[in-house]
Chimera marker file (.cmm) of the C-alpha trace (Angstrom):
<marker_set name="trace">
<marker id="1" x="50.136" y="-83.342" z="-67.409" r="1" g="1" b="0" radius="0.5"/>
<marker id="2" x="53.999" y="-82.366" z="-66.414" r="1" g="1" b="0" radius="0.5"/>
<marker id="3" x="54.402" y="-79.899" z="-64.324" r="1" g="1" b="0" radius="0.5"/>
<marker id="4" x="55.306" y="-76.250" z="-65.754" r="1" g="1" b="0" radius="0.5"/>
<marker id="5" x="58.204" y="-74.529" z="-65.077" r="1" g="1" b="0" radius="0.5"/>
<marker id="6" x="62.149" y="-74.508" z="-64.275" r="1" g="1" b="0" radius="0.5"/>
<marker id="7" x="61.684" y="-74.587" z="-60.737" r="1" g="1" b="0" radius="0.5"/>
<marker id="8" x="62.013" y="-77.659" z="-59.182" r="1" g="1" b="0" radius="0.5"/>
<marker id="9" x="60.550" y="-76.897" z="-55.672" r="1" g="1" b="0" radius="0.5"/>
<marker id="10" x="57.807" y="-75.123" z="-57.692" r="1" g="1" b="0" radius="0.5"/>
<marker id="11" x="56.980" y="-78.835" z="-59.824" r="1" g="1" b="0" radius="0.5"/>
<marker id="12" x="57.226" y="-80.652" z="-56.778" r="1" g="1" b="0" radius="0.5"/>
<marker id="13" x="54.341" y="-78.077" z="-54.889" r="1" g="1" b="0" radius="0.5"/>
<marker id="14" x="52.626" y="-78.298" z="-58.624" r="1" g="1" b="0" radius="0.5"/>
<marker id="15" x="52.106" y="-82.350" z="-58.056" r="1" g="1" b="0" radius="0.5"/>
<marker id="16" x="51.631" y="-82.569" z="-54.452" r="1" g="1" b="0" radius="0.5"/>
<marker id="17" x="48.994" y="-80.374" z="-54.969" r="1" g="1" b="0" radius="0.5"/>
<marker id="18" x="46.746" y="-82.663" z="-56.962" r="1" g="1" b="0" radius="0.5"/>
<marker id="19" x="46.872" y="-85.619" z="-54.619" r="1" g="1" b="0" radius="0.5"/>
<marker id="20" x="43.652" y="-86.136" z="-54.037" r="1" g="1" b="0" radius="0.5"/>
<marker id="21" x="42.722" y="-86.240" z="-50.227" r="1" g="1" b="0" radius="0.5"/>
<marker id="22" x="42.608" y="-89.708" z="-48.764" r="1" g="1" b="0" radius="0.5"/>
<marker id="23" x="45.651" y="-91.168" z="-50.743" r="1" g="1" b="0" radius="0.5"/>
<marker id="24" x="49.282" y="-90.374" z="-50.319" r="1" g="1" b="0" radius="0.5"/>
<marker id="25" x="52.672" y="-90.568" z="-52.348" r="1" g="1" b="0" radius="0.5"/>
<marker id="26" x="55.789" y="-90.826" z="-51.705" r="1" g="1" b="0" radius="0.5"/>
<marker id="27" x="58.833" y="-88.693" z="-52.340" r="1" g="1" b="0" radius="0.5"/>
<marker id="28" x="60.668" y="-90.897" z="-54.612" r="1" g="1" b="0" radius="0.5"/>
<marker id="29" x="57.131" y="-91.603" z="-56.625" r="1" g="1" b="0" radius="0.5"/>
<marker id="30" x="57.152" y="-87.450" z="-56.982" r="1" g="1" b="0" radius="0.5"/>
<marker id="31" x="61.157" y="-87.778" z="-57.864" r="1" g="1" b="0" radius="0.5"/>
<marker id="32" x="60.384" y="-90.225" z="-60.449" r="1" g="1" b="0" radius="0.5"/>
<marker id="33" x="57.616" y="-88.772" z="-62.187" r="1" g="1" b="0" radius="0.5"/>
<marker id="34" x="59.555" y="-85.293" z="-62.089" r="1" g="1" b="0" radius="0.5"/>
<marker id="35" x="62.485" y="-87.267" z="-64.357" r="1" g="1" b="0" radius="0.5"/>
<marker id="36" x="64.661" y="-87.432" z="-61.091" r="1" g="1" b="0" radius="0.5"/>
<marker id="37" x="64.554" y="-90.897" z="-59.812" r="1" g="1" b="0" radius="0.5"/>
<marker id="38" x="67.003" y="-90.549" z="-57.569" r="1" g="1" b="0" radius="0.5"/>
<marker id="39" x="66.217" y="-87.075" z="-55.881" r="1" g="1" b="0" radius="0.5"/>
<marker id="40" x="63.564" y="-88.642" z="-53.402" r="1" g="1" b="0" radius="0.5"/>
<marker id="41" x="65.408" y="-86.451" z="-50.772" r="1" g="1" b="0" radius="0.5"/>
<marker id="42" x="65.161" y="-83.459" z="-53.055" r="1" g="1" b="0" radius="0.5"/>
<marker id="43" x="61.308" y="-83.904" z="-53.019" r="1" g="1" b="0" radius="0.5"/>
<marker id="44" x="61.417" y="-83.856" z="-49.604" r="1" g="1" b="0" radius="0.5"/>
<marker id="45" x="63.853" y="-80.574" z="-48.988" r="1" g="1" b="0" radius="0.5"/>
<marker id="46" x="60.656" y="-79.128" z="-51.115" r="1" g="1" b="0" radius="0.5"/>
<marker id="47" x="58.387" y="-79.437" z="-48.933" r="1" g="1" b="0" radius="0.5"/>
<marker id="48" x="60.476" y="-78.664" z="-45.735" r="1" g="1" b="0" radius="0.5"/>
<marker id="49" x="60.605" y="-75.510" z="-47.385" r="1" g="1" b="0" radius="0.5"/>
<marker id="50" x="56.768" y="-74.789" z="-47.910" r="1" g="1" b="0" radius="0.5"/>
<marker id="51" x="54.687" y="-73.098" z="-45.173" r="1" g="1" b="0" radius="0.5"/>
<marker id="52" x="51.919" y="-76.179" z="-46.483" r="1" g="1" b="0" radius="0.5"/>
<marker id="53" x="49.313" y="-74.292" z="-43.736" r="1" g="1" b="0" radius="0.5"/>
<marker id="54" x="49.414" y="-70.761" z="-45.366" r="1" g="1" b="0" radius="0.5"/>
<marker id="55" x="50.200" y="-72.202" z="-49.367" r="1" g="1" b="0" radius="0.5"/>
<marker id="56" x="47.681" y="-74.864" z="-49.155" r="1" g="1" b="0" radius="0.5"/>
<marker id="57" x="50.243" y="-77.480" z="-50.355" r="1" g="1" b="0" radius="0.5"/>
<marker id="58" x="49.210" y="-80.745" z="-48.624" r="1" g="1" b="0" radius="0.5"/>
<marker id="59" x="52.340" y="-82.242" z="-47.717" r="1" g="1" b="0" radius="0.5"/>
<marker id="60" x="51.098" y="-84.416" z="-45.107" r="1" g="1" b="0" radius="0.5"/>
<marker id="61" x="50.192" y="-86.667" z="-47.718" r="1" g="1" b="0" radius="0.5"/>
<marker id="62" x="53.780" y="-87.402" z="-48.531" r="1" g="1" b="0" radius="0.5"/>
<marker id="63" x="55.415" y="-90.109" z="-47.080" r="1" g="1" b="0" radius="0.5"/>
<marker id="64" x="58.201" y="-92.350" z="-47.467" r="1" g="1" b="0" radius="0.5"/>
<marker id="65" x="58.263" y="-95.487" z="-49.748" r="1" g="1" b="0" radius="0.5"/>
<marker id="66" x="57.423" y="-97.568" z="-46.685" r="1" g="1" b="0" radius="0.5"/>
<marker id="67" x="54.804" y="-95.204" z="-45.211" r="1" g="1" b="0" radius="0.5"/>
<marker id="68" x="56.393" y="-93.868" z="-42.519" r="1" g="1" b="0" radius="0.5"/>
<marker id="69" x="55.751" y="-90.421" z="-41.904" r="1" g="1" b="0" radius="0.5"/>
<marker id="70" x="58.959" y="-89.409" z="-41.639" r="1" g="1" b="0" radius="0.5"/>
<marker id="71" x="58.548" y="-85.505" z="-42.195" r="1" g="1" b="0" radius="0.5"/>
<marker id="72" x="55.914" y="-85.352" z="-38.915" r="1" g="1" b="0" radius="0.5"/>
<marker id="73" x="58.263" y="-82.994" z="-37.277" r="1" g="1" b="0" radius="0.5"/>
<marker id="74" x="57.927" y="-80.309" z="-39.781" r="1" g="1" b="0" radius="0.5"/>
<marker id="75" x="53.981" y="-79.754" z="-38.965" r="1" g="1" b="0" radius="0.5"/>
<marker id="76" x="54.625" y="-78.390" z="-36.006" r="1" g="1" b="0" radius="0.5"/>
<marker id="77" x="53.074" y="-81.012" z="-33.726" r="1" g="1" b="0" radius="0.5"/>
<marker id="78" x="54.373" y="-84.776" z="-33.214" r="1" g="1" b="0" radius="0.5"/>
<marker id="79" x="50.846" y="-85.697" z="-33.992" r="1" g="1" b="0" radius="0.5"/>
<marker id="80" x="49.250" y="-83.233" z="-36.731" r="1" g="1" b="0" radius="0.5"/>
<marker id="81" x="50.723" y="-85.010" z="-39.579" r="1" g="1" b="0" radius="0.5"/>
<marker id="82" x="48.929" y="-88.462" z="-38.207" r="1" g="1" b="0" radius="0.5"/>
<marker id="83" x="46.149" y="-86.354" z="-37.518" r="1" g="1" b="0" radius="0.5"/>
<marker id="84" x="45.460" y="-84.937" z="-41.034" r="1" g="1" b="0" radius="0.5"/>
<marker id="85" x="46.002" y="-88.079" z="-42.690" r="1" g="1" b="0" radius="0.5"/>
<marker id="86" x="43.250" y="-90.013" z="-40.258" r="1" g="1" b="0" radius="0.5"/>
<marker id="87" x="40.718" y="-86.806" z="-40.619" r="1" g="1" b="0" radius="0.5"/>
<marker id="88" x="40.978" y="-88.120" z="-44.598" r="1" g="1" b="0" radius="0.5"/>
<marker id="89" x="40.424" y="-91.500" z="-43.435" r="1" g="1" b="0" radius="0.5"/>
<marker id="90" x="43.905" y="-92.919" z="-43.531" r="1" g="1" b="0" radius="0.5"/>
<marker id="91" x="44.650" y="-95.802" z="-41.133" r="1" g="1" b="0" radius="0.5"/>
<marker id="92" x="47.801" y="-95.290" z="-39.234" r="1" g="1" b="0" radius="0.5"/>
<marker id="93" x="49.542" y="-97.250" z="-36.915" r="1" g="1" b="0" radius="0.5"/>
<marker id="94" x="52.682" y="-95.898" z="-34.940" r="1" g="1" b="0" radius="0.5"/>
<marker id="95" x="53.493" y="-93.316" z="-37.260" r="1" g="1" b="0" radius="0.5"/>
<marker id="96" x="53.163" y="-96.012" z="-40.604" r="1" g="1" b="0" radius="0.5"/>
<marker id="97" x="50.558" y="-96.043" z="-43.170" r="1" g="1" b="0" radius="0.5"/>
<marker id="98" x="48.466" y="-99.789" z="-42.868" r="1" g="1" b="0" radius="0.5"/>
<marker id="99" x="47.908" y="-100.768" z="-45.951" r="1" g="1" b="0" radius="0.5"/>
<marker id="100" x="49.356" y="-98.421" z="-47.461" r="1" g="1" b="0" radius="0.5"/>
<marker id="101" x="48.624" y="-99.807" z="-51.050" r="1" g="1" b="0" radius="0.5"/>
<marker id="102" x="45.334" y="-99.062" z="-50.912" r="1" g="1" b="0" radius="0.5"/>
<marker id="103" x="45.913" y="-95.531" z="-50.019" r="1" g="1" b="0" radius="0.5"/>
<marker id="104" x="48.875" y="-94.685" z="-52.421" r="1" g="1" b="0" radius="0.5"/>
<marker id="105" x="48.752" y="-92.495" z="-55.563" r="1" g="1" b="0" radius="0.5"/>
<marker id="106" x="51.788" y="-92.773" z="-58.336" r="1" g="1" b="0" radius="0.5"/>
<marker id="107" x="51.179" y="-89.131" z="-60.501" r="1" g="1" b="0" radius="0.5"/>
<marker id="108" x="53.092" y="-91.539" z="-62.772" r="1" g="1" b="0" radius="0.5"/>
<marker id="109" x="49.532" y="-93.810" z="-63.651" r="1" g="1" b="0" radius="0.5"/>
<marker id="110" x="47.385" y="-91.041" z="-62.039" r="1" g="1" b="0" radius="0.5"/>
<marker id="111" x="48.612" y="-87.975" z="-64.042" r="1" g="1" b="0" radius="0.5"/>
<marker id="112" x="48.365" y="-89.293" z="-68.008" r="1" g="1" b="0" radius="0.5"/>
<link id1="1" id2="2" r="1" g="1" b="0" radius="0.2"/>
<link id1="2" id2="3" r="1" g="1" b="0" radius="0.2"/>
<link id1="3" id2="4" r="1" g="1" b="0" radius="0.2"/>
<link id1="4" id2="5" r="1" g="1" b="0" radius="0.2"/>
<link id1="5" id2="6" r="1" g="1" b="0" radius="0.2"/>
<link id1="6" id2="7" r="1" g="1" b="0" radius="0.2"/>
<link id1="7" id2="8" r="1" g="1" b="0" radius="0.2"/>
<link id1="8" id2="9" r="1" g="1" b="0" radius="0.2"/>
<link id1="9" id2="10" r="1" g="1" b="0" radius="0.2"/>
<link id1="10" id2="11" r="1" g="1" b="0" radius="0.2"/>
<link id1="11" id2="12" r="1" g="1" b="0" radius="0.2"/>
<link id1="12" id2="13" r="1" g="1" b="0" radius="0.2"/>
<link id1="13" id2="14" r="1" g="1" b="0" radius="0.2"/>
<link id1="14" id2="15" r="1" g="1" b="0" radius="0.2"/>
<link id1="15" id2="16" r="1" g="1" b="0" radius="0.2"/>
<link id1="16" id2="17" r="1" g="1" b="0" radius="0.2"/>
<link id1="17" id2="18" r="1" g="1" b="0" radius="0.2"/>
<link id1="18" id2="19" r="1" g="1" b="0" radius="0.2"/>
<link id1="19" id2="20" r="1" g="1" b="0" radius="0.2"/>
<link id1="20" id2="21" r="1" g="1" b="0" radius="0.2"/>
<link id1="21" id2="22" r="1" g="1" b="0" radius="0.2"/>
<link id1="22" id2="23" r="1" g="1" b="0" radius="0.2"/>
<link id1="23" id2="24" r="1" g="1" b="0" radius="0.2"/>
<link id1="24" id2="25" r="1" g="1" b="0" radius="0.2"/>
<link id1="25" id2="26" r="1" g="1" b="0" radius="0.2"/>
<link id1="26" id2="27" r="1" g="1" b="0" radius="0.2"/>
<link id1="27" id2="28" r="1" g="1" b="0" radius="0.2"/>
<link id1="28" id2="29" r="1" g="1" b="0" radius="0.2"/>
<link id1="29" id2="30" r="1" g="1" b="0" radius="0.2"/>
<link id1="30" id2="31" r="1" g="1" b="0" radius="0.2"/>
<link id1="31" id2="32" r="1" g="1" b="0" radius="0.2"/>
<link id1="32" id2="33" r="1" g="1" b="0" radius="0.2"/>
<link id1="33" id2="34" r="1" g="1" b="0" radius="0.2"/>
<link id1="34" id2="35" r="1" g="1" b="0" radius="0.2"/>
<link id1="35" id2="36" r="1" g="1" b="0" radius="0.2"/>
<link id1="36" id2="37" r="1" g="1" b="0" radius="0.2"/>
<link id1="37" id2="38" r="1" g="1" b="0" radius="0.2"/>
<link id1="38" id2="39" r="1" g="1" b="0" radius="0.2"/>
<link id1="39" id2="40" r="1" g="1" b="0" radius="0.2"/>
<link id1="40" id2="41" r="1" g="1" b="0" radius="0.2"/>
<link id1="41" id2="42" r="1" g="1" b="0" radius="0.2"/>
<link id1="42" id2="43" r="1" g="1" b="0" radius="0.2"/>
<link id1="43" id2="44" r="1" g="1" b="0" radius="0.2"/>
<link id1="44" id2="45" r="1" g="1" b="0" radius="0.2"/>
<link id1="45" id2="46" r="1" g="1" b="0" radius="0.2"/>
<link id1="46" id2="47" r="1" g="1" b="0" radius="0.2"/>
<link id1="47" id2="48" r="1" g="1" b="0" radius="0.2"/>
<link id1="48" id2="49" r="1" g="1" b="0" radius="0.2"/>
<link id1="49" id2="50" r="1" g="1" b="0" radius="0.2"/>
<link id1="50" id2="51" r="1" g="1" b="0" radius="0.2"/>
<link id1="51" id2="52" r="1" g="1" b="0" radius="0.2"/>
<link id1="52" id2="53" r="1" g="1" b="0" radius="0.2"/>
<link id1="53" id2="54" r="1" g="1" b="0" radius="0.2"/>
<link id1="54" id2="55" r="1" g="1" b="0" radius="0.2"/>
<link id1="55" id2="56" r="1" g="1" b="0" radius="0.2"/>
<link id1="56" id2="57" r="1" g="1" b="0" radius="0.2"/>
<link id1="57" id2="58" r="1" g="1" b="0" radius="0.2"/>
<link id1="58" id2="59" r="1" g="1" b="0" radius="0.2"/>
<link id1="59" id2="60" r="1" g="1" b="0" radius="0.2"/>
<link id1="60" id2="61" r="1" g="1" b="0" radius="0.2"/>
<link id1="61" id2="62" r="1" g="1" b="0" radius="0.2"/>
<link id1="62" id2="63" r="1" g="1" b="0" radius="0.2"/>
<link id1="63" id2="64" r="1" g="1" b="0" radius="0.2"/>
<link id1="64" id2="65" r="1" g="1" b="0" radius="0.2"/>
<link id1="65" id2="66" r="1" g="1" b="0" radius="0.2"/>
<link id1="66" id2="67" r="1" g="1" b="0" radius="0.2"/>
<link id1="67" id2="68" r="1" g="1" b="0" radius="0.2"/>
<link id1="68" id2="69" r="1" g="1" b="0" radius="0.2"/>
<link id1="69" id2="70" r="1" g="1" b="0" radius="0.2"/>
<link id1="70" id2="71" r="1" g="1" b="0" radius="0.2"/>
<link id1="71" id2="72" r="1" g="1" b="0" radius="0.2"/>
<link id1="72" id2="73" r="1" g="1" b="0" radius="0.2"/>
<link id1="73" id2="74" r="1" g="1" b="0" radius="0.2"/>
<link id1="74" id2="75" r="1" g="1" b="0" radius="0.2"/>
<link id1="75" id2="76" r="1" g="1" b="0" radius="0.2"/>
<link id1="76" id2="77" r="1" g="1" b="0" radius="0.2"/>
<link id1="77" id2="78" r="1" g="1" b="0" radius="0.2"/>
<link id1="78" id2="79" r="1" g="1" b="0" radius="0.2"/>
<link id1="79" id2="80" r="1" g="1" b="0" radius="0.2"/>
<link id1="80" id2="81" r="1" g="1" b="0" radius="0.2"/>
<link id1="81" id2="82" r="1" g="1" b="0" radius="0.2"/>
<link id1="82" id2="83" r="1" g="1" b="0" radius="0.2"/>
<link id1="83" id2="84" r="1" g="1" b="0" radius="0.2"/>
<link id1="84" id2="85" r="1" g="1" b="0" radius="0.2"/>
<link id1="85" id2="86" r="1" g="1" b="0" radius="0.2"/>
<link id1="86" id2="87" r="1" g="1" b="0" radius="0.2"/>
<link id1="87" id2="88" r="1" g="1" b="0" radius="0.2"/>
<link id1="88" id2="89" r="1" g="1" b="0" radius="0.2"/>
<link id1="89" id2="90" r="1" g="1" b="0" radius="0.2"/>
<link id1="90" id2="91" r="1" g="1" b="0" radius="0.2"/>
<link id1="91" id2="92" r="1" g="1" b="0" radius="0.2"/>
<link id1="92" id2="93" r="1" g="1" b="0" radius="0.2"/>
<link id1="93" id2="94" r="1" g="1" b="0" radius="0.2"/>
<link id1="94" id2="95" r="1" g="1" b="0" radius="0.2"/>
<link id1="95" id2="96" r="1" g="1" b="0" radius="0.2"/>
<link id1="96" id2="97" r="1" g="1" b="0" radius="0.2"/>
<link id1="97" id2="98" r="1" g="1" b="0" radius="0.2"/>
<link id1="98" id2="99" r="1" g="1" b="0" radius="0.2"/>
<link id1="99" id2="100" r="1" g="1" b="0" radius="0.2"/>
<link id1="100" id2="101" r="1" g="1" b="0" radius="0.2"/>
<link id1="101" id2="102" r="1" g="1" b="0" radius="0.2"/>
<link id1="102" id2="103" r="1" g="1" b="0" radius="0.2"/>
<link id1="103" id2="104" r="1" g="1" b="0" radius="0.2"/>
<link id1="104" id2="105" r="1" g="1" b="0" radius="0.2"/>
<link id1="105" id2="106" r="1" g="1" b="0" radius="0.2"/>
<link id1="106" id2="107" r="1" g="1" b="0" radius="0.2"/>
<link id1="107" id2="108" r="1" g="1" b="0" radius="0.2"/>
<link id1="108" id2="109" r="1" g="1" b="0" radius="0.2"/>
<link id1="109" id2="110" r="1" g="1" b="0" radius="0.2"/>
<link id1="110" id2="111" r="1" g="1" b="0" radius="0.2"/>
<link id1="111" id2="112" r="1" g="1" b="0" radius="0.2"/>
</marker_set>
């Protein structure tokens, strides 16, 4: 199920969409799956650019590949970004994912 469209920013908010709450991806996992492998950054410009409280896109649960949340400071509080991702039962340690394996969705095997 590939996202529709020429837009990328609109693809990327088309995937991040449909991760489910309680997992995460990461922005090079979105890159990949979009046929961009090497436009992790890209993925993330996206969602700096989305208002994700008023558009419903939920890009706290993007992280980088190591799960650290490295876009906190665009949720408008050094904490809401940790705070969303524990409300959905995500363990987090000093601004990293623990275990992060066991939380992480790849649209690549979840989006056949």
């Amino acid at each position: 199920m590939k996202p529709t469209g020429d837009d990328f920013f609109d693809k990327v908010f088309q995937v991040v969409r449909l991760i489910p709450p309680g997992r995460v991806s990461s922005y090079g996992a979105i890159a990949s799956y979009l046929g961009v492998a090497r436009s992790a950054r890209m993925v993330g410009w996206a969602l700096n650019t989305c208002n994700w409280f008023e558009t419903g896109i939920p890009a706290h649960r993007v992280v980088n590949r190591k799960g650290l949340l490295t876009g906190k400071h665009y949720f408008g509080g050094q904490t809401t970004m940790a705070d969303l991702l524990k409300s959905e039962g995500i363990h987090i340690e000093n601004d990293q994912i623990i275990n992060l394996e066991k939380y992480f969705w790849n649209p690549a095997t979840e989006l056949l």
